[in-house]
N, C-alpha and C positions, 0 to 999 in steps of 0.2 A: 224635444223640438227646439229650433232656433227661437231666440225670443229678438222681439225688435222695440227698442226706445222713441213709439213714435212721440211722444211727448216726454218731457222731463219725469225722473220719475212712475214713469207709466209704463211698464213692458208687456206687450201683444204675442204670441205667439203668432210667427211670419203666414200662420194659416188660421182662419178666422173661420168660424161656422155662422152662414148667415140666417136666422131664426124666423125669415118671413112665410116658408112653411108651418111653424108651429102651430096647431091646431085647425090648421087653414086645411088645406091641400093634405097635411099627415093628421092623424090622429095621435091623442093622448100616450098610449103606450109605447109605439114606434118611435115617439119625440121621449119619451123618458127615457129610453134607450141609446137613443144614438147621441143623446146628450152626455151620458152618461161614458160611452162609449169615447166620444171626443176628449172627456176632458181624461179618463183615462191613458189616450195615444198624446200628450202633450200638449192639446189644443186649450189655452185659454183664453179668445177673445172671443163675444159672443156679441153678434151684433141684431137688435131688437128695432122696437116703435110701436108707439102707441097703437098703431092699426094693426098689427101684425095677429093674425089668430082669429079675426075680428076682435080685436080689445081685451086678448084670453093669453096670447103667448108670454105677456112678460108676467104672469103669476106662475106660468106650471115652470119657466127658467128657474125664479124665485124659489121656487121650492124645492127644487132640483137642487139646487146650489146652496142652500139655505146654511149651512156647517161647512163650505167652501169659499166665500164671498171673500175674503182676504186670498186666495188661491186664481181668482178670476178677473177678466177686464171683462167690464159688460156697458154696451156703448146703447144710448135709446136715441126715438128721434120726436120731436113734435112738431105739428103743420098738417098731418094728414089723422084721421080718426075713425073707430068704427062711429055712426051712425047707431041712433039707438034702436033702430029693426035690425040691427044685427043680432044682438040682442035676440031676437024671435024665432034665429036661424039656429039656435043652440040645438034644440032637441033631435034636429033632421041633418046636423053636420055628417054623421054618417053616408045617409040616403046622397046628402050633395056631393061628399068627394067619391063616390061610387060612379056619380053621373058624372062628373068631371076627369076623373080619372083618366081616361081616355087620351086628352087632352090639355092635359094638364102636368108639366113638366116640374119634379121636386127641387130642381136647381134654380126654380125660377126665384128669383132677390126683389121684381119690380112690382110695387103695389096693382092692383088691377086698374088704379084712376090712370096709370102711364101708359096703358095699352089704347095703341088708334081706335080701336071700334070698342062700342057699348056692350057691355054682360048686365047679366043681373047682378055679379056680386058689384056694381059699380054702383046700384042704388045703399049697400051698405055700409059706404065709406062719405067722408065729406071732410072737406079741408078749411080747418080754421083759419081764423085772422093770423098773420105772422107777427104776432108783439110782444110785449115784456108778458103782459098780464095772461094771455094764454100759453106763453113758454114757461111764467112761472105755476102756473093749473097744471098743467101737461108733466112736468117736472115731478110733482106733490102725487102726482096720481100714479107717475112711472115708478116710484119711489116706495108709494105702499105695496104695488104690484108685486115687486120685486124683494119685497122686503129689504131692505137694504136702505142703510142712512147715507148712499151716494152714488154716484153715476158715474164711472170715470169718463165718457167722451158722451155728449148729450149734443145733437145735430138737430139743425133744422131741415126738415124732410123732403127735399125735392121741390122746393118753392117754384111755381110757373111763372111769376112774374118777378122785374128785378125787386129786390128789398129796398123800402126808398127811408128806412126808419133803423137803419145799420146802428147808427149813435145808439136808438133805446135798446137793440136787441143788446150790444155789447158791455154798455153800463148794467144792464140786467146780468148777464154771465160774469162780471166782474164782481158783483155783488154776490151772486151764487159760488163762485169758487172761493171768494173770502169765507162764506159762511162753512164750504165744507161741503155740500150740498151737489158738487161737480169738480171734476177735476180740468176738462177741459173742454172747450165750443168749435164746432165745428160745422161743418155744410155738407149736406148731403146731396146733390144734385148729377145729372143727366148730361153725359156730353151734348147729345143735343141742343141745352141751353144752357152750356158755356155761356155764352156772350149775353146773356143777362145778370150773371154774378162775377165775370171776372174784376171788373172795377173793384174788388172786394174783397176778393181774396184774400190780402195779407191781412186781413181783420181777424179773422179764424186761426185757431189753435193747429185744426187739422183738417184736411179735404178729403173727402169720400167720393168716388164717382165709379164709372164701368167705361170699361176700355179694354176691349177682348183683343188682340193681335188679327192684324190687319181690316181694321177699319179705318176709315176715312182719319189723315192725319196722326196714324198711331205712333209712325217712328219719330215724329217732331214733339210729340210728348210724351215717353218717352227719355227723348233728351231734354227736355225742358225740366222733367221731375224724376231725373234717372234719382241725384242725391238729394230729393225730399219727402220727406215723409206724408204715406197716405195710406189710406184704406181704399181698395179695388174692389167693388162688386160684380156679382154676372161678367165672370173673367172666361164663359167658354160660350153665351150667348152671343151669337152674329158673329159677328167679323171673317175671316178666312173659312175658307171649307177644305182647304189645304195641311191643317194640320187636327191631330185627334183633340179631346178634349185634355187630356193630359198633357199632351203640347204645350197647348194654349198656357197651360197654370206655370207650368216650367220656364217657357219663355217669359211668362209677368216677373217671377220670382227672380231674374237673371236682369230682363229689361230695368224693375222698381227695386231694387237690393234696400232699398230701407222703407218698404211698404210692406202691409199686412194684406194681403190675397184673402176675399170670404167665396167660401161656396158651402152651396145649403146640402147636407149628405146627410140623408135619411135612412140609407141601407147600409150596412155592416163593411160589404164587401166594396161600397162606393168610398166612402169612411177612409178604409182601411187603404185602397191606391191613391187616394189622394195624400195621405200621410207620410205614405211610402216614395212619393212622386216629390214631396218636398224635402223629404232626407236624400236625396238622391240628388238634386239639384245644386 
């Protein structure tokens, strides 16, 4: 599979797998498989967060990958967290994704705290301060998860309000990429709240967002980040009903030519056209 330079140094396979189903929404074995599956079809970018699984997906990745970890880009994010009742939920995760199931789409990338209306899982998440001293906790803990002595892209997670403390976060990831500890800082956020982080942007390494083809303002960025580099999530949620889901991924890959596209693919035969749909492109 094509590999893309979005940082020095750093090459993403142009299709990312995004791991916010991990333990969540899939279970244990389905998720060692298609992980497994992934990175056998060419895929090595794997994008995580402290909440992702309830507080569970960055150890079974870790382990997954344990005699691979030179072979993989694996990106985390901190600002959002399981809640320690999550914690409580472990025994009945089955019983939950049974009753969810339903309803409950595997592609899904966005934490439950970004969804308009309240669930129960939104009592099990809670979002820290955004600062040095919680990004470097959130770091230290992403780090044993995954076993691994580094992070190559470590994002702060979908922040609601603007960051008014930029100076500390960025002397904090200046200091973590000296030590080795990161390779690169970047933002993870919601076009929706654009206009609370752009003043900012060029602070970060590298930008994460979702932008499915034709939603509000798509073809003006687009042009605006045809030649820069980024990470797309939830590239086939919302936008057009115009074109299939396979569409959507083709047009990002043509639109973003030096961005890595994630979609979360649980099933073999999903996996496998999406892999096909980016050799093809």
């Amino acid at each position: 599979m094509r590999k893309i330079e979005l940082v020095e140094g750093i090459h993403s396979s142009v299709l990312g797998l995004g791991c916010a189903p991990v333990l969540g929404s899939i279970d244990a074995k389905t998720c060692r498989r298609a992980l497994s599956l992934a990175f056998e079809n060419g895929i090595t970018h794997y994008d995580l967060a402290r909440s992702y699984g309830f507080g569970d997906a960055e150890g079974l990745v870790g382990r997954v990958f344990k005699n691979n970890r030179d072979q993989i880009v694996l990106a985390s994010k901190f600002g959002i967290k399981a809640d320690w009742k999550a914690s409580l939920l472990r025994p009945i995760k089955p019983i939950v994704r049974a009753l969810r199931g339903a309803d409950k789409r595997q592609d899904a990338n966005v934490p439950a705290k970004q969804s308009k209306g309240k669930n129960a899982s939104d009592m099990l998440f809670k979002r820290v301060e955004i600062n040095s001293m919680e990004m470097n906790k959130s770091l230290e803990e992403s780090l044993k998860a995954l076993k691994t002595d580094y992070i190559d892209y470590f994002l702060v997670h979908e922040p609601l309000q603007t960051i008014t403390n930029i100076d500390e976060l960025c002397e904090m990831a200046m200091r973590l990429k000296a030590s080795g500890k990161i390779r690169a800082f970047g933002l993870a956020y919601m076009q929706s709240q654009r206009h609370l982080h752009e003043s900012y942007f060029d602070r970060f390494d590298i930008l994460q967002f979702n932008s499915p083809p034709g939603v509000a303002a798509y073809s003006k960025l687009a042009e605006e980040r045809a030649d820069k580099p980024d990470i797309i999530f939830s590239p086939v949620r919302g936008g057009t009903w115009d074109m299939s889901p396979g569409e959507k991924i083709k047009k990002l890959t043509r639109d973003f030519p030096k961005s890595v596209v994630l979609c979360s693919m649980f099933s073999e035969s999903h996996l496998k056209e999406n892999v096909k749909l980016i050799e093809e492109a």
